[in-house]
Every structure is written in structure tokens, then in C-alpha cells.
N, C-alpha and C positions, 0 to 999 in steps of 0.2 A: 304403237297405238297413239294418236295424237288426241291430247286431250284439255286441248289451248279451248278456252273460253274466246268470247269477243274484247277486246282487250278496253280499246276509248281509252278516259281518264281510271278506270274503274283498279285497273290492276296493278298489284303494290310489287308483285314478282311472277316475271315471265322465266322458264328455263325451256330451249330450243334443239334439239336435236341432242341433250347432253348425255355425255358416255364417260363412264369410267374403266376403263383395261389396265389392269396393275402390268409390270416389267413379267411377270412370270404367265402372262396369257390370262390371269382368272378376269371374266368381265363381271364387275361387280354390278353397273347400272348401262342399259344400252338406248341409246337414239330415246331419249326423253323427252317428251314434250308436257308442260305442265304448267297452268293461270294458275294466281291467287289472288283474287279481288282483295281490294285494301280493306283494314275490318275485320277478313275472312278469319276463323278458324279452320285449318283443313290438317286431315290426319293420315298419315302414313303410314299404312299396317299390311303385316305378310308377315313369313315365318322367319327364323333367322336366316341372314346370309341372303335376303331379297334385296340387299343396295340399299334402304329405306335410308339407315343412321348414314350411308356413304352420300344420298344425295343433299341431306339434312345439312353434312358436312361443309359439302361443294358450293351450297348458296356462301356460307361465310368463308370459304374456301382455305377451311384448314386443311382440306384433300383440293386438288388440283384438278381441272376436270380433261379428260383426252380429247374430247372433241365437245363442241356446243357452246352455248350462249348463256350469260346468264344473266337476266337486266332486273334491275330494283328501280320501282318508279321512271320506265323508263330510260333509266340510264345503264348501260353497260358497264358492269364491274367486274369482266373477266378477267380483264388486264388490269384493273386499278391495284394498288398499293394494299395486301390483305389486311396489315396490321390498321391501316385506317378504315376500311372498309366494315371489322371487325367492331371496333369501337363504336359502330351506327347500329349495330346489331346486337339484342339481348341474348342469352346464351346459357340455358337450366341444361344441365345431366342428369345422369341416377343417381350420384356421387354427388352430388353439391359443387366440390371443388373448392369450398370456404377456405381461405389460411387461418391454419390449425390454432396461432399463437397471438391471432388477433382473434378482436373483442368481436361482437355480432354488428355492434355498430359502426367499426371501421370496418368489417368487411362490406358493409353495405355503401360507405363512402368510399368505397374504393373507386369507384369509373368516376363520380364529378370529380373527387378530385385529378383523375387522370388530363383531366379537359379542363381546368382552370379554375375550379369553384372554391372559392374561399372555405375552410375548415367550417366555419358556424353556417355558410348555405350549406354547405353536403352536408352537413349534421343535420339541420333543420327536414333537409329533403329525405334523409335517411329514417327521421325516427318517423313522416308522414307516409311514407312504404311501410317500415313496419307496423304501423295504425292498420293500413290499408289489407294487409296479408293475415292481421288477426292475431301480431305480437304488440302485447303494451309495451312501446320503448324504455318505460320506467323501471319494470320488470325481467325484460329479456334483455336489452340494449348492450350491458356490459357483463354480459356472460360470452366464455368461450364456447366452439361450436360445441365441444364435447359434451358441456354441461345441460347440452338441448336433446329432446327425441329427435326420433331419423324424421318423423314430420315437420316437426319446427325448424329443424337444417333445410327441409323443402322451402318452406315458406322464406327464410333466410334467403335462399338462392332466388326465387322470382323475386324477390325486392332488390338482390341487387341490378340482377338482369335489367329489371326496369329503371335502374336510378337515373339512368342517362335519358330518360324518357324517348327510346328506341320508337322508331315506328311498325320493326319488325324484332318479332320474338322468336328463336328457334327454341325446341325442347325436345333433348331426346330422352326418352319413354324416364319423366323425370319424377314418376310415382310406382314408379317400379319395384324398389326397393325396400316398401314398406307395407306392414300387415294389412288387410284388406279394410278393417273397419278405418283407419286412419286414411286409408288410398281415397276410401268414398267420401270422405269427407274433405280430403285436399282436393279432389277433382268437383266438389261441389265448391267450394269456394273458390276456384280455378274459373270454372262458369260465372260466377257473379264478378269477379275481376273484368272478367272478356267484356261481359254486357258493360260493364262502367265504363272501361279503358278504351274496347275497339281497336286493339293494337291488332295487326297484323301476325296471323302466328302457324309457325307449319311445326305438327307434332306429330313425333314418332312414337310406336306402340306397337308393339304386338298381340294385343288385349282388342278383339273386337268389339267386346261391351263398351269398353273405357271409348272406340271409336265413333262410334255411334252417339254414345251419350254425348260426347265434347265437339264432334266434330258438326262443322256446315255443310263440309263435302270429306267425303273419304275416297284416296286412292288406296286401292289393293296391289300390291307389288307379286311375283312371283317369285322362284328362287332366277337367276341370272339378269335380276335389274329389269324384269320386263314391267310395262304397267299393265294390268288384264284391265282395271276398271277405273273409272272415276266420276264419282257421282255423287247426290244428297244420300245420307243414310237408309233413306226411307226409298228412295228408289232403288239404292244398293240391295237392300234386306226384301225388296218386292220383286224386284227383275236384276238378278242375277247376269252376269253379260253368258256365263257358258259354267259348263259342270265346275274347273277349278275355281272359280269364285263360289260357286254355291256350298263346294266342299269346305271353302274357307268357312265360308260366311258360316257351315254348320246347320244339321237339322233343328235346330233350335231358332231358326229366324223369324217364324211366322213367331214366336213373344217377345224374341227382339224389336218386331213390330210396333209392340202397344210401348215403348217408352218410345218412341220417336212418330206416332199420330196421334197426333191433338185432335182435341174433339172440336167439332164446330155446332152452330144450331141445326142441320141437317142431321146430327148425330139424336139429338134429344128429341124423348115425347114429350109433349105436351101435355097438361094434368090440371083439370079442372078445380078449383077452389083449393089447391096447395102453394104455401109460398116455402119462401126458402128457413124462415123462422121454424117453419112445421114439420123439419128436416133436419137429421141432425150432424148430417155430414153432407156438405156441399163440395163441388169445383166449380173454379171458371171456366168459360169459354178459353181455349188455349190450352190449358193443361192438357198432361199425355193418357191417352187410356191407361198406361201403366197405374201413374198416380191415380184414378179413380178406382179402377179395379182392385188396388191396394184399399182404397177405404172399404169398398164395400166386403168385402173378407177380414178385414178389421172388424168391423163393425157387425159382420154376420147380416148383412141388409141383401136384399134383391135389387135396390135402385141407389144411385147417388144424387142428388141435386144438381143443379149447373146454372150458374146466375154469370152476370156480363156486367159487370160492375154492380151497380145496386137493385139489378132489374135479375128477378128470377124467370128464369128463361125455359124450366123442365126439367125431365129426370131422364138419366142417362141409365139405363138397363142390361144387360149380359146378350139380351138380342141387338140393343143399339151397338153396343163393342164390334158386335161379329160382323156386324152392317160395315161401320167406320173400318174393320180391315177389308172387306171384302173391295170396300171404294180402293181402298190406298192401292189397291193393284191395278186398281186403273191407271193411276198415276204414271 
């Protein structure tokens, strides 16, 4: 299935026809085609043993690929030098991969100094990652991994990933390995990273919620490396390409829905002599039906508010929600 975008200036990583066939016949990913606009967040998800972590691999080419292309920016790094190629590219696991017997803040100086940065820059640069990931360097900096939760060792690894200020992030399924309230909370701060940074970043996962919520676009892999789909979330969760994506995707997709459709002013009534003061829970324009539907069951309300900066705009209603999906399948 080819599922190359129009490429221009826009794309940070092109892969072309790429295949992976281990020595023993098993084809792990076959004839791949796949954009990612620079920027993008895009997510990689299927069951186990669909190729995902193998193609994941293949862009920083710690796996080797059998046949295909694989370009960054334009430029062809099939054949370049992996170990320099590697260094261009940040790189999270479910494991961290931290050294055990260094401090949190040499593992995070570890890549400038790999490339010539003076001790007190990689320091400097290191304790404004850990600022940035939600560790006070004053606090965490000189503790060993062990002495952190499995979340904090997360947050560890995306700062160092990013210390070389990569343009491209890989992560394989790098919240995997921690309990659920801690996952939703590194994958929310994971979101507010992206919007700041705009790094380029291809994640794997085999969590469709976690795809949907982080992802810009998501491809669904199948088991032998096929790709069935690739798409925006909200196109994925609305138009299915064929039953095994639908099965992926789960009876459950028409409420996977409302966290990936934002409400617009087509969404809201309009309400005579109410402002948003007279209301005690509002949204804005932009937010997901999820989050409003969450307040109004919080709150035990029939409507929510929806203002647009400082302009109240109307009230969003349990008829407006069913409206807002019924559009998104137009989509």
C-alpha cells in the first residue's frame, strides 16, 4: 500500500519500497512506503510481530534494511555511516537504557559531550532538558537511575535523546512499561514537549488510545510488515480502510471519536442573555468533545459553555456532541 504524502520541502523522512526478510525467510516488514512531514508526530501501531519496532529500527538502521530507500531531509542514508547517522537521531525505549553507575546528569551529558561540548555547556544544556521534561536539576541531577521511579527514568531518557537537539526523535513504545496513571501523565507532557519543540518523531505502540491521543497521523501495520492504513486519527476511528483495521481499531471507536473532534462554532447553540461568567464550566473553541463531555458529567450539567478567547461563543449540548460526530464522518 503506498502511503507517501507529496513530499516538496515538507518531509523530514521518506521510506520507499523498504523490506525486511531475516536469513531464515520470516518477512518482518514488506515493500513500505511511508512520508513524515517535518514537525509531524506519527504513530506506529499493530499487534506484536507486525514489523512496527523493526521499521522504527531501520530508519537509524540498527536493523539493515533488504531492499528500499530510506531518505532524512532529503538525503539518502541507506548507505551512510550508521554510527554517524545515529548520532543525528534521538532514540527513547521501554527500558531507558540509562548507565546504571552514572549520575542522571552525566547520562544526560552524555551525546554533547560525544560531539565536542565542553563539560560546563553539556551541563548547562543538560540541567535545561531536565527543566524542560519536569525534573528539577537541583533535586534529581545527581542521583543514580535506580534511585528514580520507572517514570522519572522516562523523562531521563527523552532529555537525553533530545540533548544533541536532533531533528528527528525515534521511540519505541517508551511508556510502556509503567503503570497507567503515570503513562497518562508522561504522554501528556510528551504532547506539550512536541507543541514546544516540533521535533520530528515516529512512535511506536501498540496501545490505540495512546495512538490516537499523540499521534498526527497513524499507520496500522498488520502481522507480516503489511501497512493496511495511514491516516489522521479521526479519519482512521471514522473510515476504517476494511474489516481488519476496524477490528483493530475496536468496537469501541465511535468514543475514541470525541477525544480526537474538536468542537467548532458549528458545534454550539447559541443562548440569549448568557455569558460565560453565568456558567460554571466552560471550553474553548478547539478543545475535544471528550474534554467537554468530561465536564459536563463532572459537573452533572446538561450544557457546557464555549468561549474563543474572551468572546463567549454558546453552549455546547449532548445533541451538539452527536451533531459534531455525525459531521466527523463526513470527513
Amino acid at each position: 500500500m503506498n502511503a507517501t504524502a507529496s513530499a516538496g520541502d515538507g518531509t523530514m523522512i521518506r521510506l520507499s519500497g523498504l523490506s525486511k526478510t531475516y536469513p531464515d525467510g520470516t518477512v518482518a516488514v514488506q515493500e513500505l512506503d511511508l512520508d513524515v512531514g517535518r514537525g509531524e508526530l506519527v504513530c506506529l501501531v499493530g499487534p506484536s510481530g507486525c514489523g512496527k519496532s523493526t521499521t522504527l529500527k531501520m530508519i537509524n538502521r540498527l536493523v539493515e534494511p533488504s531492499t528500499g530507500l530510506i531518505e532524512i531531509e532529503g538525503r539518502d542514508v541507506t548507505h551512510e555511516d550508521p554510527v554517524k547517522l545515529r548520532r543525528g537521531i534521538g532514540y527513547v525505549i521501554q527500558q531507558v537504557g540509562l548507565f546504571p553507575h552514572q549520575r542522571v546528569i552525566t547520562n544526560v551529558m552524555t551525546v554533547p559531550l560525544l560531539y565536542g561540548e565542553s563539560k560546563a555547556t553539556a551541563r548547562e544544556r543538560a540541567r535545561e532538558l531536565l527543566t524542560l521534561v519536569g525534573l528539577e536539576p537541583d533535586l534529581y541531577g545527581d542521583r543514580y537511575p535506580h534511585q528514580l521511579s520507572g517514570g522519572q527514568r522516562q523523562r531521563v531518557g527523552v532529555a537525553r535523546a533530545l540533548a544533541a537537539d536532533p531533528p528527528v526523535l525515534l521511540m519505541d513504545e517508551p511508556f510502556g512499561a509503567v503503570d497507567p496513571v503515570v503513562r497518562a501523565r508522561l504522554q501528556e507532557e510528551f504532547r506539550r514537549l512536541q507543541r514546544e519543540l516540533e521535533k520530528t518523531v515516529v512512535f511506536v505502540t501498540h496501545d490505540i488510545d495512546e495512538a490516537v491521543l499523540l499521534g498526527d497521523r497513524v499507520a496500522v501495520f498488520a502481522e507480516g510488515g503489511r501497512l493496511l492504513q495511514y491516516d489522521t486519527p479521526a479519519r482512521l476511528l471514522a473510515h476504517p480502510v476494511n474489516d481488519e483495521v476496524a477490528t483493530f481499531v475496536g468496537a469501541e471507536h465511535g468514543l475514541r471519536r470525541l477525544s480526537v473532534t474538536r468542537i467548532d462554532q458549528d458545534h454550539v447553540e447559541p443562548v440569549d442573555g448568557v455569558k460565560a461568567a453565568d456558567l460554571a464550566t466552560t471550553v474553548a473553541v478547539g478543545a475535544t468533545l471528550e474534554e467537554a463531555l468530561a465536564l459536563m458529567l463532572r459537573d452533572d450539567r446538561a450544557m457546557v459553555g464555549v468561549t474563543d478567547g474572551p468572546r463567549f461563543v454558546g453552549v455546547l449540548t449532548p445533541a451538539g456532541v452527536h451533531r459534531a460526530l455525525r459531521e466527523s464522518l463526513k470527513g
